[in-house]
MARVEXFI-543676 format. One record per residue (C-alpha): x, y, z. Coordinates in steps of 0.1 Angstrom, whole numbers. Layout:
N
VEXRO     u     v     w
VEXRO     X     Y     Z
...
//
This chain:
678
VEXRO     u     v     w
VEXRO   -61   333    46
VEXRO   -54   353    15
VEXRO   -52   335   -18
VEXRO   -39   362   -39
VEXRO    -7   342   -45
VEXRO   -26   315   -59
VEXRO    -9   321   -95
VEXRO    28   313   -81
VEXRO    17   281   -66
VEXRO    21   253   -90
VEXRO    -6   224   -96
VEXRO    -7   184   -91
VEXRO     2   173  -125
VEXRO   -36   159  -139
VEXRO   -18   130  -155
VEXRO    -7   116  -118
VEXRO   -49   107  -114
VEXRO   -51    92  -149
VEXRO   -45    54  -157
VEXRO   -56    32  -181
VEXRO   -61    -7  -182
VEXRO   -38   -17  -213
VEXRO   -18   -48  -210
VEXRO    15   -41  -230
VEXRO    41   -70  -242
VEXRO    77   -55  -250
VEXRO    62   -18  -260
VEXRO    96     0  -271
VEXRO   102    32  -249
VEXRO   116    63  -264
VEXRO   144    85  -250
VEXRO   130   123  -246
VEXRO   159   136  -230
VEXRO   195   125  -222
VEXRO   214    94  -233
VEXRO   202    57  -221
VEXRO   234    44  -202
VEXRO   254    16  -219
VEXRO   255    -5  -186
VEXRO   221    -4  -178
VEXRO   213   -37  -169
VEXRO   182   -60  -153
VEXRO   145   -53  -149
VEXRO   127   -32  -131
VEXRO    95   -40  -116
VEXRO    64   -13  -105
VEXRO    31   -19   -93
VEXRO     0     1   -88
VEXRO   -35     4   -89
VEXRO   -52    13  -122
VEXRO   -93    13  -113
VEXRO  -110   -19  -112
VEXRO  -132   -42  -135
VEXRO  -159   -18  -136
VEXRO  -141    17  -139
VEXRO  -117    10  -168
VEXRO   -90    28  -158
VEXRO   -82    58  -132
VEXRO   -98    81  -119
VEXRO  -132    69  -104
VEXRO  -157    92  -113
VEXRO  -176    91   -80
VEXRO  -140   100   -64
VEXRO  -129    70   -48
VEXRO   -95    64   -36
VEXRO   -68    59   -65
VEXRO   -51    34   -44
VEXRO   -80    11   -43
VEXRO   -79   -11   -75
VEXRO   -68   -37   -95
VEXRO   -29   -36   -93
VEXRO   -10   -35  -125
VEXRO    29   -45  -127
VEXRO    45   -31  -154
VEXRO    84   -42  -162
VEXRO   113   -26  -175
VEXRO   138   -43  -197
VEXRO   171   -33  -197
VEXRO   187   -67  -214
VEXRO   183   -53  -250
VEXRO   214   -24  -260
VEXRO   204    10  -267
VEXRO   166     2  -256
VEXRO   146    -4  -224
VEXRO   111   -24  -233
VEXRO    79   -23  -213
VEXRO    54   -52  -206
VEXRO    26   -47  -182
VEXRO    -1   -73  -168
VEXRO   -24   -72  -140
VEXRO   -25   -94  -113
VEXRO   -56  -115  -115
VEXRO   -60  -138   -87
VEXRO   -90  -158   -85
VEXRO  -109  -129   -68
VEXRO  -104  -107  -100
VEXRO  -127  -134  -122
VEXRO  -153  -132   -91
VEXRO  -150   -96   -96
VEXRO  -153   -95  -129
VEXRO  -185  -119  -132
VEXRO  -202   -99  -107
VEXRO  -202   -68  -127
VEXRO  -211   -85  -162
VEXRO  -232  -113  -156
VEXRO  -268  -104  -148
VEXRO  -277  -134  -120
VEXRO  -246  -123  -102
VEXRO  -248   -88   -98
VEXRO  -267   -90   -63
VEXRO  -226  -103   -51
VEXRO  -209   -71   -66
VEXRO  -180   -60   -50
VEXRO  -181   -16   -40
VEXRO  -147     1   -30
VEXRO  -151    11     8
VEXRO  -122    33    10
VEXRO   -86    13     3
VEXRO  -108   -18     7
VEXRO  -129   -33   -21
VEXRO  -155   -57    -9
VEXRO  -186   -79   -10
VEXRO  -207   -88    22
VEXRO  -218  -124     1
VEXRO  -182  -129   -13
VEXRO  -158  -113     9
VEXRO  -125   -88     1
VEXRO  -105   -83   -29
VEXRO   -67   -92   -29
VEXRO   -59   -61   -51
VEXRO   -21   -73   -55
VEXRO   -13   -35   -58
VEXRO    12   -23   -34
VEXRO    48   -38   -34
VEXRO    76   -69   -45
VEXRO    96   -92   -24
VEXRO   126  -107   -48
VEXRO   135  -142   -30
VEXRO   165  -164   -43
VEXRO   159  -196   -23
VEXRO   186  -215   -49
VEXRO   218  -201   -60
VEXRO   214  -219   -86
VEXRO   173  -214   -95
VEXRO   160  -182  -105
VEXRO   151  -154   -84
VEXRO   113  -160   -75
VEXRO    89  -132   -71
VEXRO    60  -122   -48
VEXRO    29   -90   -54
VEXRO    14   -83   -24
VEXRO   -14   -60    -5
VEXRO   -17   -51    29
VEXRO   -53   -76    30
VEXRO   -47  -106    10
VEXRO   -17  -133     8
VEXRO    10  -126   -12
VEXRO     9  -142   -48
VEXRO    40  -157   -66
VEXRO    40  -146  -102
VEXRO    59  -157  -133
VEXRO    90  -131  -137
VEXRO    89  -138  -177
VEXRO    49  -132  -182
VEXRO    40  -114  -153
VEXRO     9  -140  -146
VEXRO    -3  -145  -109
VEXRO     7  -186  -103
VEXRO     0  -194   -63
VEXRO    -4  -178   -33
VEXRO    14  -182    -1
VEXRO    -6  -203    22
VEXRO   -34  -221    13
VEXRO   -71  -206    30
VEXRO   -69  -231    53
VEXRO   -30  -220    65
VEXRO   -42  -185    69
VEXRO   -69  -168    98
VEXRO   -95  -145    88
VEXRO   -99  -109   108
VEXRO  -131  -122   113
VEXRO  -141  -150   131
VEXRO  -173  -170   119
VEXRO  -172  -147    84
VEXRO  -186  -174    60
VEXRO  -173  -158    25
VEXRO  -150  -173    -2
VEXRO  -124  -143    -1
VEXRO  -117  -146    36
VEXRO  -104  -107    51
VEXRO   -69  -119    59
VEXRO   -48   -92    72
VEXRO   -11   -97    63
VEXRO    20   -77    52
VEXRO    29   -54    21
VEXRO    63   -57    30
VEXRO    73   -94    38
VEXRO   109   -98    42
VEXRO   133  -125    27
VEXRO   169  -133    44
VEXRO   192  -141    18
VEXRO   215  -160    43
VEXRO   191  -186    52
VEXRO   168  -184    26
VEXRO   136  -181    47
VEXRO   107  -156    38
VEXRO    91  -141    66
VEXRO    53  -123    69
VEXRO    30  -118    91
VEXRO    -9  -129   101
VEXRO   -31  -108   123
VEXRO   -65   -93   133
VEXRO   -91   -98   156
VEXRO  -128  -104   160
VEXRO  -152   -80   142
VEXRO  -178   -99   136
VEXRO  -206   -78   156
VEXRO  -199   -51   131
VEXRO  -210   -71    98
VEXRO  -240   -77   112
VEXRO  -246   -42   111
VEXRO  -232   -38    78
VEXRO  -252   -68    64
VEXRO  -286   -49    82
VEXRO  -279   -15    66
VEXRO  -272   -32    29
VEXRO  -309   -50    34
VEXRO  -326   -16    43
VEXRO  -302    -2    15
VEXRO  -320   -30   -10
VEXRO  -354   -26     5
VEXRO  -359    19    -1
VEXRO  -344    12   -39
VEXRO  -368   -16   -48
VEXRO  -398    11   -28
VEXRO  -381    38   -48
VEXRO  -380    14   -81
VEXRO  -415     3   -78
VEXRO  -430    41   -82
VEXRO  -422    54  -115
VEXRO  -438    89  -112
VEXRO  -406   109  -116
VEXRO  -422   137   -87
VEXRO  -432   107   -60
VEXRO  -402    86   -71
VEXRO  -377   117   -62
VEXRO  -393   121   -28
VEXRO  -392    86   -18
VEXRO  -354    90   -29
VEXRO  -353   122    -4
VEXRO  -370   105    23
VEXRO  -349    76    23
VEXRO  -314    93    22
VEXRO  -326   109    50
VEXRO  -335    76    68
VEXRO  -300    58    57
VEXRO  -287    93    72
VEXRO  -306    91   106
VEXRO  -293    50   105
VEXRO  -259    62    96
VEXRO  -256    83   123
VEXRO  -265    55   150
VEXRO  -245    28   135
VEXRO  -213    57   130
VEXRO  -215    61   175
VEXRO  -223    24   181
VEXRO  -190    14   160
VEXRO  -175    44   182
VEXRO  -187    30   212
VEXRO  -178    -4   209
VEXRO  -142     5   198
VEXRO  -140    24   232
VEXRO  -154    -4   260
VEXRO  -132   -27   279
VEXRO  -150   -56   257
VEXRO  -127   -89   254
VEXRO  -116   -92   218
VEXRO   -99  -118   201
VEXRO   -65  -103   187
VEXRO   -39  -123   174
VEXRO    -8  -115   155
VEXRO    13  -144   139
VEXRO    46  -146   127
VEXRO    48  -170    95
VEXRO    76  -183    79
VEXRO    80  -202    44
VEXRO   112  -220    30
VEXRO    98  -218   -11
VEXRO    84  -254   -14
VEXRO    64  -264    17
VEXRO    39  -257    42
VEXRO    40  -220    58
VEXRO    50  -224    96
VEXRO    36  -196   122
VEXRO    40  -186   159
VEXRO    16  -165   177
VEXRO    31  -133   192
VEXRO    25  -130   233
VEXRO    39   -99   253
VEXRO    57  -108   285
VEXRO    27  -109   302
VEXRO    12  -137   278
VEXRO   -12  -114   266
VEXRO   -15  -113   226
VEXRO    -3   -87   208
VEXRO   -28   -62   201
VEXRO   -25   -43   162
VEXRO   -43    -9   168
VEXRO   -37     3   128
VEXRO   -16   -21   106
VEXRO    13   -40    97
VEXRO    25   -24    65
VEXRO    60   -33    71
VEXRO    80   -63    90
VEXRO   121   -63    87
VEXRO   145   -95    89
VEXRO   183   -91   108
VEXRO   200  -120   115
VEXRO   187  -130   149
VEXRO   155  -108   151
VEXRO   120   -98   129
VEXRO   111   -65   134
VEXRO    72   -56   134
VEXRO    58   -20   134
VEXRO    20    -7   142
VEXRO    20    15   109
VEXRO     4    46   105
VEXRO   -28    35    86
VEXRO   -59    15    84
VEXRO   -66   -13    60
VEXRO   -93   -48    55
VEXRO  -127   -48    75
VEXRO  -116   -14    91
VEXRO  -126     4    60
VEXRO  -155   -10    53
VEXRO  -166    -6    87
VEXRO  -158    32    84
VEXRO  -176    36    50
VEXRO  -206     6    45
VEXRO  -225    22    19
VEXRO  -199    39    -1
VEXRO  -227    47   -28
VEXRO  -244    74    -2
VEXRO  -220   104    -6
VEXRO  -242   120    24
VEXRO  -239    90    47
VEXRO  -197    90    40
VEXRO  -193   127    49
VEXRO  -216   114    85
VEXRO  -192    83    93
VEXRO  -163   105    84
VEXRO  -169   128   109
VEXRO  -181   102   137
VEXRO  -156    78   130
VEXRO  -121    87   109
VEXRO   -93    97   135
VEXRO   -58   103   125
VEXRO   -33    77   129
VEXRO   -16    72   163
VEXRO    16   101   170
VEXRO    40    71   181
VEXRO    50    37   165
VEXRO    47     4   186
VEXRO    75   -20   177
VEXRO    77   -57   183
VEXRO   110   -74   182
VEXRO   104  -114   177
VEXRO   138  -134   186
VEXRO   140  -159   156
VEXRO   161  -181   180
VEXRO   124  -185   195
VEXRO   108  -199   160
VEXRO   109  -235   165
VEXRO    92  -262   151
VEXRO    77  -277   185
VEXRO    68  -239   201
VEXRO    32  -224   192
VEXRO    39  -192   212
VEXRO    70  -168   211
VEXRO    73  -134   235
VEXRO    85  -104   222
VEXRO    93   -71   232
VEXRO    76   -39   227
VEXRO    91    -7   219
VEXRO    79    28   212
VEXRO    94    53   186
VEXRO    82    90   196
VEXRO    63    91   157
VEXRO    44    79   136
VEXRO    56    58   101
VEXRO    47    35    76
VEXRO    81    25    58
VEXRO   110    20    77
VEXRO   144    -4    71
VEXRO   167   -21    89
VEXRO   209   -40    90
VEXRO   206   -73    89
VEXRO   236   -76   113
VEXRO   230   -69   152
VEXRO   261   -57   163
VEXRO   265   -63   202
VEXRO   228   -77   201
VEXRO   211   -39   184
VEXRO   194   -36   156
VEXRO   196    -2   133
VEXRO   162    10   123
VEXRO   156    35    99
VEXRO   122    51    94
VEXRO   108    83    76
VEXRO    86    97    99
VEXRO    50   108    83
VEXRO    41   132   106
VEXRO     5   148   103
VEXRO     1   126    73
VEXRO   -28   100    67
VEXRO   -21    81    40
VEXRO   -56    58    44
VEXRO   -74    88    40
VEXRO   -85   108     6
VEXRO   -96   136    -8
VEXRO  -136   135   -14
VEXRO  -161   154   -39
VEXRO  -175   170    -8
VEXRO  -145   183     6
VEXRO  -133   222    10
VEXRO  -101   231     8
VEXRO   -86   243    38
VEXRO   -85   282    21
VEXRO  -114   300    24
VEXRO  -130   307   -11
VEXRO   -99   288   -30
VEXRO  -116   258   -55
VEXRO   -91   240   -68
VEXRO   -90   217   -98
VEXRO  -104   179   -90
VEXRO   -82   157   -75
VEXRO  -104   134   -60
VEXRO   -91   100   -48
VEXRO   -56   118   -44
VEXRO   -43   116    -6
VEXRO   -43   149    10
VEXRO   -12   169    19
VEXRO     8   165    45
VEXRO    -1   194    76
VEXRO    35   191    94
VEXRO    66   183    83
VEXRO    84   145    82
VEXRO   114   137    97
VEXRO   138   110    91
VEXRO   150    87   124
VEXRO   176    64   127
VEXRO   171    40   157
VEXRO   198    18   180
VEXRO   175    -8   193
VEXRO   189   -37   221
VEXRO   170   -66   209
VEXRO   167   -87   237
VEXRO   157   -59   267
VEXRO   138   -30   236
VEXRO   157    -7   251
VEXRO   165    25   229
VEXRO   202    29   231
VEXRO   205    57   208
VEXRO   183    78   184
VEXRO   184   105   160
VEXRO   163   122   143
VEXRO   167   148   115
VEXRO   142   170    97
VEXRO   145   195    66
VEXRO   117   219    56
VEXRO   128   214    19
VEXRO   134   174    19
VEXRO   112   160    40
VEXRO    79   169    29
VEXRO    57   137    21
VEXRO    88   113    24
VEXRO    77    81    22
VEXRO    91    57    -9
VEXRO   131    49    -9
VEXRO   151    25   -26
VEXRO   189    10   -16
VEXRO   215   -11   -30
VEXRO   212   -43   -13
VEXRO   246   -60   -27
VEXRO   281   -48   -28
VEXRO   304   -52   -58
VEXRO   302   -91   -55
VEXRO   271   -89   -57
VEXRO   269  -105   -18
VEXRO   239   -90     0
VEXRO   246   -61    22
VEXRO   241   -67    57
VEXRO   244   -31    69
VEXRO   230     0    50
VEXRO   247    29    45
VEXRO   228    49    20
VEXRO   188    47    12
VEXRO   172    73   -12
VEXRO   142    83    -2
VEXRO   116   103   -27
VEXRO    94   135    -7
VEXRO    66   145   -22
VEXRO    66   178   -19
VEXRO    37   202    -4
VEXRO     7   216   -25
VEXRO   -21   239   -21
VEXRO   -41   222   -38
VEXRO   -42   190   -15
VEXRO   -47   214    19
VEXRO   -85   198    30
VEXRO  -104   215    57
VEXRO  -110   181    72
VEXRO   -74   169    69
VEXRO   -60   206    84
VEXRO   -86   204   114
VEXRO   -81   164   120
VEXRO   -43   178   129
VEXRO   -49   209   146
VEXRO   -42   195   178
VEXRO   -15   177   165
VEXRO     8   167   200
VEXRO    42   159   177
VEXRO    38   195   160
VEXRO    71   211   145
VEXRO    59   242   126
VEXRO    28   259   133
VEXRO     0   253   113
VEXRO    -5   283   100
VEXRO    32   278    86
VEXRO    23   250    75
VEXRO    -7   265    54
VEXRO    15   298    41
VEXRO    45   272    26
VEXRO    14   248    12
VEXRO    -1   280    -4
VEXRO    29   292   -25
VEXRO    44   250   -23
VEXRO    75   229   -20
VEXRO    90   207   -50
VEXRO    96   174   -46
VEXRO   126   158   -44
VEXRO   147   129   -49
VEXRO   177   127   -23
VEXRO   202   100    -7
VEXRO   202    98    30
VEXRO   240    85    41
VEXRO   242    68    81
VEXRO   269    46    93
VEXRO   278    27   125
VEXRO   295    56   134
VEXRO   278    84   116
VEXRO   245   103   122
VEXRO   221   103    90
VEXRO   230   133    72
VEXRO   210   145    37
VEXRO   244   143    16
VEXRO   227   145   -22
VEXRO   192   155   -36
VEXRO   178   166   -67
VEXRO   147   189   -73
VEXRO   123   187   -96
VEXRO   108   214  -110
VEXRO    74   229  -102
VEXRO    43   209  -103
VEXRO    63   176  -109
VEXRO    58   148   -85
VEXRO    85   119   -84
VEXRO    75    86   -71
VEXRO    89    51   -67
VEXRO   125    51   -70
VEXRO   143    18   -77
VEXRO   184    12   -72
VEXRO   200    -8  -102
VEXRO   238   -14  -101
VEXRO   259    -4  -124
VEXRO   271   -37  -151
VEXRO   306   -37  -132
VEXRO   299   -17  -101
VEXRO   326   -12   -79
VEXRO   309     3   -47
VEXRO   277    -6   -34
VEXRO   262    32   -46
VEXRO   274    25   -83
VEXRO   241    24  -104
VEXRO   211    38  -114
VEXRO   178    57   -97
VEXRO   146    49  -119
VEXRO   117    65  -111
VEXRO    81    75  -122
VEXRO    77   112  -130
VEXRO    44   131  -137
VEXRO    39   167  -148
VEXRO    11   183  -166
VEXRO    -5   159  -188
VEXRO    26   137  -190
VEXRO    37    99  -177
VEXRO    75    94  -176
VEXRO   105    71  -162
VEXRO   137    93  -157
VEXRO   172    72  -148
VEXRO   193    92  -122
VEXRO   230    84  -117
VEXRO   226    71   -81
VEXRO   261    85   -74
VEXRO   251   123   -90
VEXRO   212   133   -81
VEXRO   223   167   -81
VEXRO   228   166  -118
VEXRO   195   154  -125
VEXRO   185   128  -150
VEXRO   207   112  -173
VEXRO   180   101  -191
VEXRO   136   106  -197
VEXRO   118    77  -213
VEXRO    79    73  -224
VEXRO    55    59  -248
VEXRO    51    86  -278
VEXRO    26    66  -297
VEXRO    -8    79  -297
VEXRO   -22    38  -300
VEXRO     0    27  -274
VEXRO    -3    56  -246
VEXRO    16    57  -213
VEXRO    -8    67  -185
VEXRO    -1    54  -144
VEXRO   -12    68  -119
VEXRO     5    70   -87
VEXRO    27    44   -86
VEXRO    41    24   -54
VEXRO    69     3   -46
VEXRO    94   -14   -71
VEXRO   117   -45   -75
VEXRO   145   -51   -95
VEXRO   162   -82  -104
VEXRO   192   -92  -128
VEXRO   173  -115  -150
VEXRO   139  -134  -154
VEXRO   126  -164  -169
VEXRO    96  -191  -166
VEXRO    87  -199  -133
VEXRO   105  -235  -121
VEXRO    93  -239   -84
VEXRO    69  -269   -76
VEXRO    50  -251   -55
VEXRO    14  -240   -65
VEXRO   -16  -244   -43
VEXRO   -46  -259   -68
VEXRO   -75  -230   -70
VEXRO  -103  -256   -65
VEXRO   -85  -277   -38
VEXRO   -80  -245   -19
VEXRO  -114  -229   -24
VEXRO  -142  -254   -24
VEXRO  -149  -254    16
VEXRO  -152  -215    15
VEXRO  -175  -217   -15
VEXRO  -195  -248     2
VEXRO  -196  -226    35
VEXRO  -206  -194    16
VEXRO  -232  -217    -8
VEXRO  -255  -227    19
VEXRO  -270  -189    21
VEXRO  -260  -184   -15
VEXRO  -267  -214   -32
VEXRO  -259  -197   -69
VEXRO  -214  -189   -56
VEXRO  -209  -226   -61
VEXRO  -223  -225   -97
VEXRO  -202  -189   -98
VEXRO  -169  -203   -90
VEXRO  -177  -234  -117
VEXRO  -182  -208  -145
VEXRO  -164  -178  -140
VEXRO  -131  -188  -113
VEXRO  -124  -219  -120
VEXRO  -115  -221  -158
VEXRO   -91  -197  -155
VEXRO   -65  -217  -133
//
């Protein structure tokens, strides 16, 4: 593959690695370019990960994933004329404190947490709710305050204040919730949940989900490797003779090797047999101010749903919640995959034993609310199969005739749990391209967009389309919508979603990520297409995707940015006065070179590009995210009213009891360090 083009294909912007930790409170934003709109209105919430307690800021310098990590929420204010005003916080559950103890205090460090992949986690104290990914806006009261949730894919969700941006409770006590792992005795149980919960305005019932299934086998093996891990540094440690000391250091990378490859096909194995496992998927369901109710999910053979990747997504209609096997891996998986994430050597061995990419299809489960009733434990639901893979998708909340309209962007030969490593290659032979480790790799076919008729009570597809564009759809996975009409009544059919693509880049082509898809079965364009379009690249865009009841989705407005700019994380805000459901405003992040910015699209004009740029130009008070996820926007905020909030102690002191008896010095830990802070 000739690289001689290289100089006409443009870079990842640096700045979309960089992040720092600073916690802002109404920092004034200035206008760069264009005019801020005079009916602007609301606030605009973001969230992503900026490093963790240990890293101050992004990116890690051993290469780690940038979207493992503390998640910070940053807020736009719209509510003052002529200016938009940033606060940002980070969500600091009680894991954070743990966290942060670990790293500082000297008797603790033996319980530090280590990023395995996506995952950040401690075999003494369990896994870190990173509160990273995404917002659900609930408005249980038409007459209270819209409420608030962060989430993560492996954690409950966590209410916070909408005025100071501060984590108050969690959804579900411990005890309300199931670990993935049964018999796991650690304070931070590994619950797998939702990123995207839903909330139906109608009935004012928020809906996630619960699932997993029994690992423990495999932390036994991780829990063996960190104590032969402990033992060769305190042998290494003990000999100070720099020559000795660096051959006891070769000898026993080369014995964690030789381990790592036997525990890599023993995990392989034991994925593979016919073994018995205990899955479970639950449906929960929460009204705001009392105890979360749950079903467990049973096919019609009364067999229990079974969750190959994860749930990263659930949709509400009226009469049905809609669950999708998404195209990535999250919780114990990860650390599973990577158990000493220190040994750079051992990674690359599980890496190639162990990653696979993501399943080509998408299993859907349809759960008939009609079924979620106070004196059932169990509810059947239906499985369906779309022909691709995803990870976001959307649906009406009306079911005309009993079908419900899916919409999902298709990430085909993508993997978005995966990440570019210091010991990868790029995919051109002789090509080194600048360091963008922790960055997720490029995307080695191209996505398509599918819009899905779905019978809810037999699965059957009744109709399906699905569209592709080799300029749009590269790397489409973020949207936004307008979810109210002109009354401000919630929508219950959508009509137009904006998605964001990201665009394809040279720079991002791994060898490991090309030759994971080179057998790719859903393939579109050739690979070595693929490869010549990544090599010169293909902008990002922003673009609105129109679908009715009686249209097919059609690409009817984009805009493209210019070369080596990324746009991410678009958010709808209507117009002050809006007359149609499209009448408002696009906000988005926007990185190029060295440069952080939020640009405002007229939601009703992408195609003349931003009506407005907006960053931070003072050098003590400096603007850097990196890549940001999924937004929120609401009308107004204010202190938090709702009664509900679980008490930290009360909801922690079995776990820590449990956990004490092998670790007598976590109860003495949560005393000092957790407690105090809630």
């Amino acid at each position: 593959m000739s690289t001689s083009n290289f100089q006409y294909s443009p870079q990842v912007p640096p700045s979309i690695r960089n992040a720092n930790q600073y916690e802002y409170n109404q920092l004034p934003l200035q206008v760069l370019e264009g005019t801020l709109p005079t009916d602007v209105q609301g606030h605009v919430f973001m969230v992503t990960s900026i490093g963790t307690v240990n890293s101050g800021g992004l990116p890690y310098p051993d290469g780690d994933s940038l979207l493992c990590g503390d998640g910070m929420i940053y807020r736009l204010d719209f509510d003052t004329e002529n200016q938009v005003k940033l606060t940002t916080r980070i969500a600091k559950p009680p894991d954070y404190y743990a966290d942060k103890a670990t790293d500082s205090v000297a008797q603790y460090k033996k319980y530090r947490f280590r990023n395995h992949g996506l995952t950040r986690f401690s075999l003494p104290l369990g896994i870190r709710n990173q509160l990273n990914t995404a917002f659900l806006p609930m408005q249980f009261s038409e007459d209270a305050p819209a409420r608030l949730l962060v989430t993560y894919d492996a954690g409950r969700p966590y209410e916070i204040d909408t005025e100071s941006l501060d984590v108050v409770t969690p959804v579900g006590s411990n005890q309300e919730w199931q670990s993935e792992v049964k018999g796991y005795n650690a304070p931070f149980q590994p619950f797998l949940s939702t990123a995207h919960p839903g909330f139906d305005p109608f009935t004012k019932e928020m809906f996630t989900v619960n699932y997993g299934r029994s690992l423990f086998n495999f932390l036994d093996s991780i829990a063996f490797l960190h104590v032969i891990d402990q033992w060769l540094q305190n042998i290494c440690n003990f000999w100070r003779p720099k020559l000795l000391k660096g051959t006891l250091n070769a000898v026993s990378q080369s014995l964690l090797s030789i381990l790592g490859y036997l525990y890599g096909y023993y995990v392989k194995l034991f994925k593979k047999l016919p073994i018995e496992i205990t899955d479970f998927v639950s449906v929960m369901c929460w009204d705001g101010e009392t105890s979360v109710k749950q079903w467990q999910l049973v096919l019609p053979d009364n067999s229990p749903v079974k969750i190959e990747q994860t749930i990263h997504q659930i949709g509400v209609t009226k009469d049905y919640v809609v669950i999708m096997d998404t195209a990535f891996t999250m919780g114990i998986e990860q650390v599973l995959n990577n158990p000493l994430p220190h040994y750079k050597r051992l990674e690359n061995i599980l890496r190639n034993i162990l990653e696979e990419p993501p399943l080509p299809y998408s299993a859907v489960y349809i759960v008939p609310r009609h079924q979620l009733q106070p004196n059932t434990k169990t509810v059947t639901v239906k499985k369906v199969i779309l022909p691709l893979e995803a990870a976001h998708f959307l649906v009406d909340y009306d079911n005309p005739e009993g079908n419900i309209t899916l919409n999902a962007a298709h990430i085909s030969g993508m993997d978005v749990s995966e990440w570019v490593r210091q010991y990868d290659v790029s995919a051109y032979p002789q090509y080194k391209p600048e360091n963008l480790c922790g960055m997720v790799p490029g995307q080695v076919d191209l996505g398509r967009m599918g819009r899905y008729l779905i019978h809810g009570e037999t699965g059957a597809i009744q109709f399906q389309k699905i569209i592709h564009d080799d300029k749009y759809t590269w790397g489409t996975d973020l949207y936004t919508y307008p979810d109210q009409d002109s009354q401000g009544q919630p929508l219950k059919h959508l009509d137009d979603i904006y998605w964001c693509s990201f665009g394809l880049w040279k720079d991002l082509m791994t060898k490991f990520v090309v030759d994971q898809y080179k057998n790719y079965k859903n393939r579109l364009i050739p690979l070595e297409k693929v490869l010549e379009m990544a090599s010169s690249g293909v902008p990002a865009y922003l673009f609105r995707l129109h679908a009715s009841s009686t249209e097919s989705p059609a690409i009817v407005d984009s805009y493209e940015l210019p070369p080596g700019y990324v746009l991410l994380s678009p958010q709808f805000m209507p117009y002050r006065g809006a007359e149609k459901s499209t009448d408002g405003y696009i906000v988005c992040t926007v990185w190029h070179g060295q440069e952080n910015e939020y640009w405002i699209f007229d939601a009703n004009h992408l195609s003349k590009g931003p009506v407005c740029k907006l960053s931070s130009l003072q050098p003590q008070q400096p603007l850097h995210f990196a890549m940001t996820l999924h937004t929120a926007w609401l009308p107004t905020i204010g202190k938090r009213q709702a009664n509900y909030n679980l008490d930290v102690r009360q909801d922690y002191q079995e776990l820590v009891a449990k956990a004490a008896k092998k670790h007598p010095k976590i109860e003495q830990l949560f005393e000092d360090y957790v407690y105090p802070h809630f």
